[in-house]
PDB file of N, CA, C and O in Angstrom:
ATOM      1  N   UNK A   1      40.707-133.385  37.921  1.00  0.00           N
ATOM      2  CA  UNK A   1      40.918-134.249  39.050  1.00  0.00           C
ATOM      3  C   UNK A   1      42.393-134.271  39.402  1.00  0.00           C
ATOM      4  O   UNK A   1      43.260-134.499  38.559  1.00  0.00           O
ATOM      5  N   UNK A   2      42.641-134.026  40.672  1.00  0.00           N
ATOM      6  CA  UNK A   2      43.970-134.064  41.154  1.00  0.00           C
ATOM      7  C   UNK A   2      44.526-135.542  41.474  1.00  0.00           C
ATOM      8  O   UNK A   2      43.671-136.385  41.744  1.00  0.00           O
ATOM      9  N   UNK A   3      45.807-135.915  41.469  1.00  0.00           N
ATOM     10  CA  UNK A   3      46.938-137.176  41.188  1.00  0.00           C
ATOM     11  C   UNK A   3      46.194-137.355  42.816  1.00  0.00           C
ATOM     12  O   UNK A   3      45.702-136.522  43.577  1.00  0.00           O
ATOM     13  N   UNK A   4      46.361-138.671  42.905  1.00  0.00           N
ATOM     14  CA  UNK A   4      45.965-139.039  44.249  1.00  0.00           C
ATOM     15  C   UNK A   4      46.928-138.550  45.436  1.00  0.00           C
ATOM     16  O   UNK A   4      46.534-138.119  46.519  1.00  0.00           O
ATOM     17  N   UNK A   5      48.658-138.740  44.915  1.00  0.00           N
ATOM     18  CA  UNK A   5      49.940-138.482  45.790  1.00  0.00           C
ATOM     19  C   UNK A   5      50.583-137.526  45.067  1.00  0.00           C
ATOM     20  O   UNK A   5      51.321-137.744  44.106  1.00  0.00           O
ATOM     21  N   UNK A   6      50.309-136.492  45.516  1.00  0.00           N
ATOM     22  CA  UNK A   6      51.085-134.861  45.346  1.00  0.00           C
ATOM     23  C   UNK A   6      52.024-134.184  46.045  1.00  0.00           C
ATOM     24  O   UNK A   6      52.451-133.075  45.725  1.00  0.00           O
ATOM     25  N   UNK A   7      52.443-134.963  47.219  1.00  0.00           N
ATOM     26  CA  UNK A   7      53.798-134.280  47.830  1.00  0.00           C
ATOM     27  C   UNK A   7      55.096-134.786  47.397  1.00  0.00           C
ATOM     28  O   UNK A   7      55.311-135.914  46.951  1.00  0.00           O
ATOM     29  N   UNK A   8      55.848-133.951  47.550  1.00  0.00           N
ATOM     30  CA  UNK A   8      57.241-134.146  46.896  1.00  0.00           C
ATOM     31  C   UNK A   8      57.690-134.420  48.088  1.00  0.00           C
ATOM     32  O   UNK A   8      56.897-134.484  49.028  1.00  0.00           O
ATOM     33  N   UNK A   9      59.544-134.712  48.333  1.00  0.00           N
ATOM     34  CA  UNK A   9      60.078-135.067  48.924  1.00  0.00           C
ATOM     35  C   UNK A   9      60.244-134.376  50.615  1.00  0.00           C
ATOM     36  O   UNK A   9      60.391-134.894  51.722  1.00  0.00           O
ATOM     37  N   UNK A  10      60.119-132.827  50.073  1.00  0.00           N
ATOM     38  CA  UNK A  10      60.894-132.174  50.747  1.00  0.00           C
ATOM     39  C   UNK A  10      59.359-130.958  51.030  1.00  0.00           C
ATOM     40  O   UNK A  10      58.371-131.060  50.303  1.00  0.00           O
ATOM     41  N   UNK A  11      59.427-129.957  52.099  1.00  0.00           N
ATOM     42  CA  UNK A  11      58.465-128.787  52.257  1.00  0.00           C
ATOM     43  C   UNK A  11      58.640-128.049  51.074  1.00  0.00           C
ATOM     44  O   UNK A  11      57.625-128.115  50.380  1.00  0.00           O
ATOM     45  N   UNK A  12      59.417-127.461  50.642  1.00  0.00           N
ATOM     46  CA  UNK A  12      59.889-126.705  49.927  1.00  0.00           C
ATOM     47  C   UNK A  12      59.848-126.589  48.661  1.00  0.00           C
ATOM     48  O   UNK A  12      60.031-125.538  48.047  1.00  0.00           O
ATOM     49  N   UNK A  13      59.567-127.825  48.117  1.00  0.00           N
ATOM     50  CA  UNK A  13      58.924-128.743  46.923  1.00  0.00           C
ATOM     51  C   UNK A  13      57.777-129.079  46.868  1.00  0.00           C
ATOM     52  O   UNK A  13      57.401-129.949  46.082  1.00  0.00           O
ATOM     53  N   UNK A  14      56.889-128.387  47.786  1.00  0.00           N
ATOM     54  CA  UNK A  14      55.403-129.277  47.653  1.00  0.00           C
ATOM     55  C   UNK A  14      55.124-128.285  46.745  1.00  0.00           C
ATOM     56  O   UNK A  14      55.872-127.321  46.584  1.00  0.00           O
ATOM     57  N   UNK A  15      54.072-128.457  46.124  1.00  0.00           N
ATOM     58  CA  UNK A  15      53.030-128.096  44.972  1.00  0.00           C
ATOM     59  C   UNK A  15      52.197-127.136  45.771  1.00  0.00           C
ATOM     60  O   UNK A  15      52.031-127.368  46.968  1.00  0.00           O
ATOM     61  N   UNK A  16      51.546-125.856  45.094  1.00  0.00           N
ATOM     62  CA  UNK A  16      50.802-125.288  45.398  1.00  0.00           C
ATOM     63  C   UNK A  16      49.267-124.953  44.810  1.00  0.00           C
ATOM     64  O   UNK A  16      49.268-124.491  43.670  1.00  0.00           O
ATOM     65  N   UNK A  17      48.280-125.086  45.291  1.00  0.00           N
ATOM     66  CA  UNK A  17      47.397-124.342  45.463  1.00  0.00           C
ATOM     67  C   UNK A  17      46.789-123.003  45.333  1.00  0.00           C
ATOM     68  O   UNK A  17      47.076-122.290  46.295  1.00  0.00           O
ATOM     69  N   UNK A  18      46.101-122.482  44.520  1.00  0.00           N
ATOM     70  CA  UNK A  18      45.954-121.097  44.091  1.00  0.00           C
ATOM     71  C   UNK A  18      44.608-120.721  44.415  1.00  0.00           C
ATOM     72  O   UNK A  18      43.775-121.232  43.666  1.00  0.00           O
ATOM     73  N   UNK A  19      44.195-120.044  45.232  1.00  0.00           N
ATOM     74  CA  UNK A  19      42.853-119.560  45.649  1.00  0.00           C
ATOM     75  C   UNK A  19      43.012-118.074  45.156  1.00  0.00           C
ATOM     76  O   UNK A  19      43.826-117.222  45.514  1.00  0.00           O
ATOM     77  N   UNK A  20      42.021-118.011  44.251  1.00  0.00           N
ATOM     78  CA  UNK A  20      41.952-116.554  44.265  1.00  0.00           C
ATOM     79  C   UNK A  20      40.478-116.349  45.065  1.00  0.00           C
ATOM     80  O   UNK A  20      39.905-117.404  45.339  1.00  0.00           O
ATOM     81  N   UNK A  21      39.774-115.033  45.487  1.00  0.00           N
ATOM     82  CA  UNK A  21      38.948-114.721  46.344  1.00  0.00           C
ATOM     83  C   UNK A  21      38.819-113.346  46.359  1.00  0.00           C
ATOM     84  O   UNK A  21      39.744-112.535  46.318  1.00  0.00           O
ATOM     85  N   UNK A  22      37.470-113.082  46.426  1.00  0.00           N
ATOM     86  CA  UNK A  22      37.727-111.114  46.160  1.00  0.00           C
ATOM     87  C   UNK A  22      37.704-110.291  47.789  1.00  0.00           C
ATOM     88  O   UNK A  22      37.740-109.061  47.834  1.00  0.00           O
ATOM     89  N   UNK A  23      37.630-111.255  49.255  1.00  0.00           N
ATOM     90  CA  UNK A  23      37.762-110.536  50.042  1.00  0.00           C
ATOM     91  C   UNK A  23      38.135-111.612  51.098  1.00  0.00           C
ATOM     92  O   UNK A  23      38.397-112.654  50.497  1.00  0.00           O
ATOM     93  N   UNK A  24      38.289-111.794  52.764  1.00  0.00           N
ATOM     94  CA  UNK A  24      38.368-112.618  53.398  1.00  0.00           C
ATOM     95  C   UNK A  24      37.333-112.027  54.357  1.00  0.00           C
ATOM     96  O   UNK A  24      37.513-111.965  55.573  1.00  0.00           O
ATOM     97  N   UNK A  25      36.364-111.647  53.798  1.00  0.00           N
ATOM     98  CA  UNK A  25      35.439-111.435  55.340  1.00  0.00           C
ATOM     99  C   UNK A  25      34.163-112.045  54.998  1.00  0.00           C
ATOM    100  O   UNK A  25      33.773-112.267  53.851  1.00  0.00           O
ATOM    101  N   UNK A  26      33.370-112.369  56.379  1.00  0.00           N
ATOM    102  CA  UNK A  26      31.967-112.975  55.935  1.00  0.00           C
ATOM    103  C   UNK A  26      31.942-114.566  55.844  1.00  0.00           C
ATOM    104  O   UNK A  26      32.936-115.268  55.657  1.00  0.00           O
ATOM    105  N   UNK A  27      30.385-115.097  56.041  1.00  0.00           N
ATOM    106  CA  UNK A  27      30.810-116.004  56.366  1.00  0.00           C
ATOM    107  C   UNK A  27      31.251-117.040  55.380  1.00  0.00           C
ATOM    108  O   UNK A  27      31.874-118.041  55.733  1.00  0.00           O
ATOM    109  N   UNK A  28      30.799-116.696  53.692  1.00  0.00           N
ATOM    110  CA  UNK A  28      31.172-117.429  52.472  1.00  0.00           C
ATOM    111  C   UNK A  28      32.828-117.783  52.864  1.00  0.00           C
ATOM    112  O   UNK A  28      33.443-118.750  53.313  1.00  0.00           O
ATOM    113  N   UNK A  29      33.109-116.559  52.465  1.00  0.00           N
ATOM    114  CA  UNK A  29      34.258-116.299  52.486  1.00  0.00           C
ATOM    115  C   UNK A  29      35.431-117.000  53.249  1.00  0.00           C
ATOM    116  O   UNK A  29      36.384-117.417  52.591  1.00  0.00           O
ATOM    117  N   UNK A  30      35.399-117.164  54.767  1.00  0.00           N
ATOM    118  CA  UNK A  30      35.277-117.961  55.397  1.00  0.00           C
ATOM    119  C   UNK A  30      35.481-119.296  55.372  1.00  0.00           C
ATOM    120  O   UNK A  30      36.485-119.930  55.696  1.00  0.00           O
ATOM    121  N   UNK A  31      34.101-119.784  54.823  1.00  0.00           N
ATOM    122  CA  UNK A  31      34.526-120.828  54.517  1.00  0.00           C
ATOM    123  C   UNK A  31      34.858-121.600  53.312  1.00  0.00           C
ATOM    124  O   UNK A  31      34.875-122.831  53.322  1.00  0.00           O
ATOM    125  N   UNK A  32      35.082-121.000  52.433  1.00  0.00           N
ATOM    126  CA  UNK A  32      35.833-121.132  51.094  1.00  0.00           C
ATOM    127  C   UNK A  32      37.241-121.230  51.337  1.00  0.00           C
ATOM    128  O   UNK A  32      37.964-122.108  50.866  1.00  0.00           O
ATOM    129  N   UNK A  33      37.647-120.190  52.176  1.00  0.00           N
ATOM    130  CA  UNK A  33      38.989-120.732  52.687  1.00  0.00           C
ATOM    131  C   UNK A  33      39.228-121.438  53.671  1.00  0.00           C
ATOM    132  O   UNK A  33      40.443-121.424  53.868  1.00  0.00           O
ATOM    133  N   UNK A  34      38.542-122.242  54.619  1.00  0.00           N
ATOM    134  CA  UNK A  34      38.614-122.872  55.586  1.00  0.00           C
ATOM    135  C   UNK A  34      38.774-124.227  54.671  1.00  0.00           C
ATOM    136  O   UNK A  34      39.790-124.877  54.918  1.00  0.00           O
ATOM    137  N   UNK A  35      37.818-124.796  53.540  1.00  0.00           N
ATOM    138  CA  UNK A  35      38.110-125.726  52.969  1.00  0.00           C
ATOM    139  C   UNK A  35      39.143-125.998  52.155  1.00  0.00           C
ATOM    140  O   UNK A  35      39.649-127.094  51.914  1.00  0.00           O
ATOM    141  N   UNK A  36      39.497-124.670  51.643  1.00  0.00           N
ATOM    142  CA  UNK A  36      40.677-125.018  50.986  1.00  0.00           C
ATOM    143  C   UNK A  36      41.763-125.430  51.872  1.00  0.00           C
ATOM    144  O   UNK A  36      42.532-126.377  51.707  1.00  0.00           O
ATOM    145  N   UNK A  37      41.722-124.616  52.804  1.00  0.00           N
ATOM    146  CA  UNK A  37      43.357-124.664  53.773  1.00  0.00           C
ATOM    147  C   UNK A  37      43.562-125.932  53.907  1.00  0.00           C
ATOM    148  O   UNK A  37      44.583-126.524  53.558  1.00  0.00           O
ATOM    149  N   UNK A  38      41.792-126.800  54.847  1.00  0.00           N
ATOM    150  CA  UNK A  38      41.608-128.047  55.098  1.00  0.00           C
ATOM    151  C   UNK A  38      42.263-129.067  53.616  1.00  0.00           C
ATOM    152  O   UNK A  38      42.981-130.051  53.797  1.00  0.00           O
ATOM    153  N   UNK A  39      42.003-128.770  52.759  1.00  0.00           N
ATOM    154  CA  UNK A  39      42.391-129.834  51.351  1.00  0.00           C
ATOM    155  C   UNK A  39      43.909-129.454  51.512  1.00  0.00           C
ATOM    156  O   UNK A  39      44.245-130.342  52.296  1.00  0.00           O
ATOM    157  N   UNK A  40      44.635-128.982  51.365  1.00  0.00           N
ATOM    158  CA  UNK A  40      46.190-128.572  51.176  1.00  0.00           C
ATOM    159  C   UNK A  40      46.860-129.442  52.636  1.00  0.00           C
ATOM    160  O   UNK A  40      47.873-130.140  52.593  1.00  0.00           O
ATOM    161  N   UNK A  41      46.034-129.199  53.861  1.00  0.00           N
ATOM    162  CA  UNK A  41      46.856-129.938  54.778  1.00  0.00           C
ATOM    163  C   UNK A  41      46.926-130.709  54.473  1.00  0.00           C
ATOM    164  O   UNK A  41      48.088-131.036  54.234  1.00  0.00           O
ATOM    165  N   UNK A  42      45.956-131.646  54.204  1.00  0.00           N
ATOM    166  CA  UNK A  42      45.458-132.903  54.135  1.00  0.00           C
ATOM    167  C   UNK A  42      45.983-133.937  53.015  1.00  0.00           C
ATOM    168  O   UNK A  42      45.742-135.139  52.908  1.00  0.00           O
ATOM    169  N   UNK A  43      46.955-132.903  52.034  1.00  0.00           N
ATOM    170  CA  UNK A  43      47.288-133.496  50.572  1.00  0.00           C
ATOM    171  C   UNK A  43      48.704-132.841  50.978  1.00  0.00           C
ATOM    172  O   UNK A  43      49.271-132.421  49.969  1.00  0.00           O
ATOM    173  N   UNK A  44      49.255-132.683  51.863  1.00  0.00           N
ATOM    174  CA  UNK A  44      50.524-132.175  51.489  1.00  0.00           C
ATOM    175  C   UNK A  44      50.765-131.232  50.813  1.00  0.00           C
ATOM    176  O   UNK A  44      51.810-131.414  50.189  1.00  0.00           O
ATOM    177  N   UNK A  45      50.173-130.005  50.561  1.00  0.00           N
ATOM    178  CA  UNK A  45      50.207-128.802  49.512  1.00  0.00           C
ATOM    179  C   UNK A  45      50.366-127.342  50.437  1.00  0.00           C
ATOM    180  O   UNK A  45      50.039-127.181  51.613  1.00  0.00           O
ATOM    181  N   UNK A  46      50.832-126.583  49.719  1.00  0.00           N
ATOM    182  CA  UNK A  46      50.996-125.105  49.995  1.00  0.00           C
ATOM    183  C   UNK A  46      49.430-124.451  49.430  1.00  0.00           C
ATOM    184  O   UNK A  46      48.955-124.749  48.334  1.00  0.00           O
ATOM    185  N   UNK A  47      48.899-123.703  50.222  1.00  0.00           N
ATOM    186  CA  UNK A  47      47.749-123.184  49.950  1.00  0.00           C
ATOM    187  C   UNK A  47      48.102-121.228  49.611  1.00  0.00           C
ATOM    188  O   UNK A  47      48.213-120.439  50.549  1.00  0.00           O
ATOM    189  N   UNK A  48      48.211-120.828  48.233  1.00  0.00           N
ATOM    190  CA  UNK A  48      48.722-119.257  48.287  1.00  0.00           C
ATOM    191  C   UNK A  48      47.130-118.515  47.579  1.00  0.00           C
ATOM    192  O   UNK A  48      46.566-118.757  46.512  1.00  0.00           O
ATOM    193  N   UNK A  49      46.840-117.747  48.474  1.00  0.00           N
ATOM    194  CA  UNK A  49      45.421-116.997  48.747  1.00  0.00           C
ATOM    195  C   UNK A  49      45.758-115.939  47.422  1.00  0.00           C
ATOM    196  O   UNK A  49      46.983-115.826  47.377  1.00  0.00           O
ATOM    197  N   UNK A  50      45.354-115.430  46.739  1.00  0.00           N
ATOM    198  CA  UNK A  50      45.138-113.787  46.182  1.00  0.00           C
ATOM    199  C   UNK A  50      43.964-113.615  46.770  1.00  0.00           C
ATOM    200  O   UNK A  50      43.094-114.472  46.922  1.00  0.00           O
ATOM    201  N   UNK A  51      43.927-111.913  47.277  1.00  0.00           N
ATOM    202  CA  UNK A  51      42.657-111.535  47.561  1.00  0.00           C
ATOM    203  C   UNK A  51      42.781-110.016  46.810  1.00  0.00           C
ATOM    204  O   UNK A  51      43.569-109.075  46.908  1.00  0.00           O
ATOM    205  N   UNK A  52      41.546-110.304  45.992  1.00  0.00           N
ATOM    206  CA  UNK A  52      42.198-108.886  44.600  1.00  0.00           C
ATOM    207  C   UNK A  52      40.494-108.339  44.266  1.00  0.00           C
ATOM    208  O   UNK A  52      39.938-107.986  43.226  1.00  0.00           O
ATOM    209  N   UNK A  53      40.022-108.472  45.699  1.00  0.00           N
ATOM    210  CA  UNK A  53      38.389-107.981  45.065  1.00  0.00           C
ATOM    211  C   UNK A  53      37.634-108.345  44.219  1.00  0.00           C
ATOM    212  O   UNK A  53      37.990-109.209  43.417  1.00  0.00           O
ATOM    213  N   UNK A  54      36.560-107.860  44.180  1.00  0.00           N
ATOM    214  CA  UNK A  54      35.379-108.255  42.764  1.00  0.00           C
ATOM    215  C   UNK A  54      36.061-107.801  41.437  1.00  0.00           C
ATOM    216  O   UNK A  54      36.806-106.865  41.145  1.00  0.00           O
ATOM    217  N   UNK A  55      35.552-108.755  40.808  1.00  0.00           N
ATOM    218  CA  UNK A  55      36.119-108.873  39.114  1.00  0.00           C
ATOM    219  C   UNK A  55      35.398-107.662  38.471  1.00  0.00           C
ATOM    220  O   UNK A  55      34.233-107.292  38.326  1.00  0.00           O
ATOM    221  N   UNK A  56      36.890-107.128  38.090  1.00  0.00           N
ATOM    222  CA  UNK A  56      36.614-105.540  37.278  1.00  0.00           C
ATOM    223  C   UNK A  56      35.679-104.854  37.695  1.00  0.00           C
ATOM    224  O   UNK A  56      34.829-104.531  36.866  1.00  0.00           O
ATOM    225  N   UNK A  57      35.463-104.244  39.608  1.00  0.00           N
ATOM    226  CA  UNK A  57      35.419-103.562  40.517  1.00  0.00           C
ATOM    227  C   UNK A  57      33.521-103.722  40.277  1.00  0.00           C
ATOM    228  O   UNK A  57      32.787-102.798  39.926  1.00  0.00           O
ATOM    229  N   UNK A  58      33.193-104.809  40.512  1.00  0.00           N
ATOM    230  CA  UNK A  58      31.672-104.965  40.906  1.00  0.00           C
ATOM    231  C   UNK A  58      31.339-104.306  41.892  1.00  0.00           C
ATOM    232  O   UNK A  58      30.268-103.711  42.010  1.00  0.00           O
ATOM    233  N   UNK A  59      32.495-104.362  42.937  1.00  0.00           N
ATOM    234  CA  UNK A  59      32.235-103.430  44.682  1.00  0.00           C
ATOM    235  C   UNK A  59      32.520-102.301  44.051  1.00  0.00           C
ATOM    236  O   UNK A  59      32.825-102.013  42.894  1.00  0.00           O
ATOM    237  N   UNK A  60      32.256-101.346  45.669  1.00  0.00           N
ATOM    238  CA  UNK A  60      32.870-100.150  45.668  1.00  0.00           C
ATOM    239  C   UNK A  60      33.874-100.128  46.331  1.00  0.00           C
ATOM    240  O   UNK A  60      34.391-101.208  46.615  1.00  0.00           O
ATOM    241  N   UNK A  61      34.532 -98.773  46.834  1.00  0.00           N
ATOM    242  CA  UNK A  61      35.723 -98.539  46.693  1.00  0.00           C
ATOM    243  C   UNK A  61      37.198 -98.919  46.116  1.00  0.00           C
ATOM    244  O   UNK A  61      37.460 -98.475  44.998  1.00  0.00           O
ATOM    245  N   UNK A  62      38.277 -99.778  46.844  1.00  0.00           N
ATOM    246  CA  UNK A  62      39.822 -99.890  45.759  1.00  0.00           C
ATOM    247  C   UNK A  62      39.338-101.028  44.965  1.00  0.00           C
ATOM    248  O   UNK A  62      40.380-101.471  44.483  1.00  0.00           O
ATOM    249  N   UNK A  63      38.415-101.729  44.562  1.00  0.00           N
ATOM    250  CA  UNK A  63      38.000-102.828  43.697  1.00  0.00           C
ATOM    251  C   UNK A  63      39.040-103.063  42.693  1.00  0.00           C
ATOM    252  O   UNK A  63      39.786-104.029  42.524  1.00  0.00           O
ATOM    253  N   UNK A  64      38.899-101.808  41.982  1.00  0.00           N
ATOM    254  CA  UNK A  64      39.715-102.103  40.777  1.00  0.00           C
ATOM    255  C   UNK A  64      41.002-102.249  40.911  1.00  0.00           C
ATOM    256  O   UNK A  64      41.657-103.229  40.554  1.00  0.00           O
ATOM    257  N   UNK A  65      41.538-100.920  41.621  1.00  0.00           N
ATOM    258  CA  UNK A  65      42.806-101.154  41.560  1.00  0.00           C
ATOM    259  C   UNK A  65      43.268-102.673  42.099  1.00  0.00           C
ATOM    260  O   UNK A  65      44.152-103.328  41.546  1.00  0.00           O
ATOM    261  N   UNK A  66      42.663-103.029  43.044  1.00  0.00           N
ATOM    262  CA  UNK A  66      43.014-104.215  43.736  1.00  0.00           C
ATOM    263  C   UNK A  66      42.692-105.678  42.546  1.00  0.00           C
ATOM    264  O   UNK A  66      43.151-106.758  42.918  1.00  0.00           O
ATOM    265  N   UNK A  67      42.020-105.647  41.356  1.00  0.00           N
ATOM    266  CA  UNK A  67      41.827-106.486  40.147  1.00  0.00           C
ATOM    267  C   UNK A  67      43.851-106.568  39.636  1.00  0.00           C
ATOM    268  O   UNK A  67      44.351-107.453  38.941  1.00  0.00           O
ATOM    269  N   UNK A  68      44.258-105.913  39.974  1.00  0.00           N
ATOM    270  CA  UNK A  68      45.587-106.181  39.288  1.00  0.00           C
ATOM    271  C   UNK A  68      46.398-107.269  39.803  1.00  0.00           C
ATOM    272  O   UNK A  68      47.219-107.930  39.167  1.00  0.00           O
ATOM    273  N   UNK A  69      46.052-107.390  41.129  1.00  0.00           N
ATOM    274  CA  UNK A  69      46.620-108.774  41.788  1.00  0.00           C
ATOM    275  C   UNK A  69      46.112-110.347  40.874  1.00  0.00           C
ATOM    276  O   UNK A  69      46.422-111.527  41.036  1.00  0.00           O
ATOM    277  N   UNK A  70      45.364-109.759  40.064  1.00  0.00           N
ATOM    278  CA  UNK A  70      44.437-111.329  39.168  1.00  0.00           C
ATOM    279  C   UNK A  70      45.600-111.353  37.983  1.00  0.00           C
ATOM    280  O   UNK A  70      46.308-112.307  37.662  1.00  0.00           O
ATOM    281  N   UNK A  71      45.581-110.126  37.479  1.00  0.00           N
ATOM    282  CA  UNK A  71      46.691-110.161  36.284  1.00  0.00           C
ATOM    283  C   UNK A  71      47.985-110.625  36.452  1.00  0.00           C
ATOM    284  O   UNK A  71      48.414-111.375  35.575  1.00  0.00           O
ATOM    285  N   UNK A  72      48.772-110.313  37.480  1.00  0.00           N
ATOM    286  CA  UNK A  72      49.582-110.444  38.023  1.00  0.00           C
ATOM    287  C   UNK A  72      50.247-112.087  37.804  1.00  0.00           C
ATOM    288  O   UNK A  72      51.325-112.393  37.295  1.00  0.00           O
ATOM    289  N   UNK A  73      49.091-113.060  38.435  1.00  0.00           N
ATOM    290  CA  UNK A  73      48.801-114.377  38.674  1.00  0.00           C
ATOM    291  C   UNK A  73      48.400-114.933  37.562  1.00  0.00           C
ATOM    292  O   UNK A  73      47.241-114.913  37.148  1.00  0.00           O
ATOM    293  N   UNK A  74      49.510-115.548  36.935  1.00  0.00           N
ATOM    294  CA  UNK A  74      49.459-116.090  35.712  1.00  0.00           C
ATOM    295  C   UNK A  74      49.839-117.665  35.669  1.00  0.00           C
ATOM    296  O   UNK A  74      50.970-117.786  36.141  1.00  0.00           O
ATOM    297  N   UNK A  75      49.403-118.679  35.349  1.00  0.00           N
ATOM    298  CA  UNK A  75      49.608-119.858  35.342  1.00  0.00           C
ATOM    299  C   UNK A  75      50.745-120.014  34.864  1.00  0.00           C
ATOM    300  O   UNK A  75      50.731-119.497  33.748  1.00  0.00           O
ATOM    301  N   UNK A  76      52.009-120.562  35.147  1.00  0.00           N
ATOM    302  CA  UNK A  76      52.478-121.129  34.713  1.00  0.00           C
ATOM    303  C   UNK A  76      54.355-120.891  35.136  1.00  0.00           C
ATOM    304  O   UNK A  76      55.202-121.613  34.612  1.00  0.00           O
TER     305      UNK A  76
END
């Protein structure tokens, strides 16, 4: 559960948001990020997308290579 008041002082200082997502097309897709964007305005937050394909290349074609954007994105 997120703090009720999450913005900091300043833009530049707000807290971010981490969506990962394996594509932006379609209508899931869509709206998985339509709600997120909607929650981040709405809380004062930066919303930062990865879009790194299906996990360990379920699709076809650059799947995999495109899985490295997950590794990449490390908490902390």
């Amino acid at each position: 559960m997120m703090d009720t008041d999450v913005r900091q002082s300043t833009p530049n200082q707000r807290r971010a948001l981490g969506l990962f997502i394996a594509r932006t097309l379609g209508q899931y897709d869509t709206a998985l990020w339509s709600g997120a964007a909607g929650f981040v305005r709405a809380h004062g937050l930066k919303l930062l997308t990865v879009v790194g394909g299906g996990l360990h290349g379920t699709g076809a074609g650059r799947e995999p290579q495109r899985n490295v954007l997950y590794a990449l994105s490390k908490a902390g």
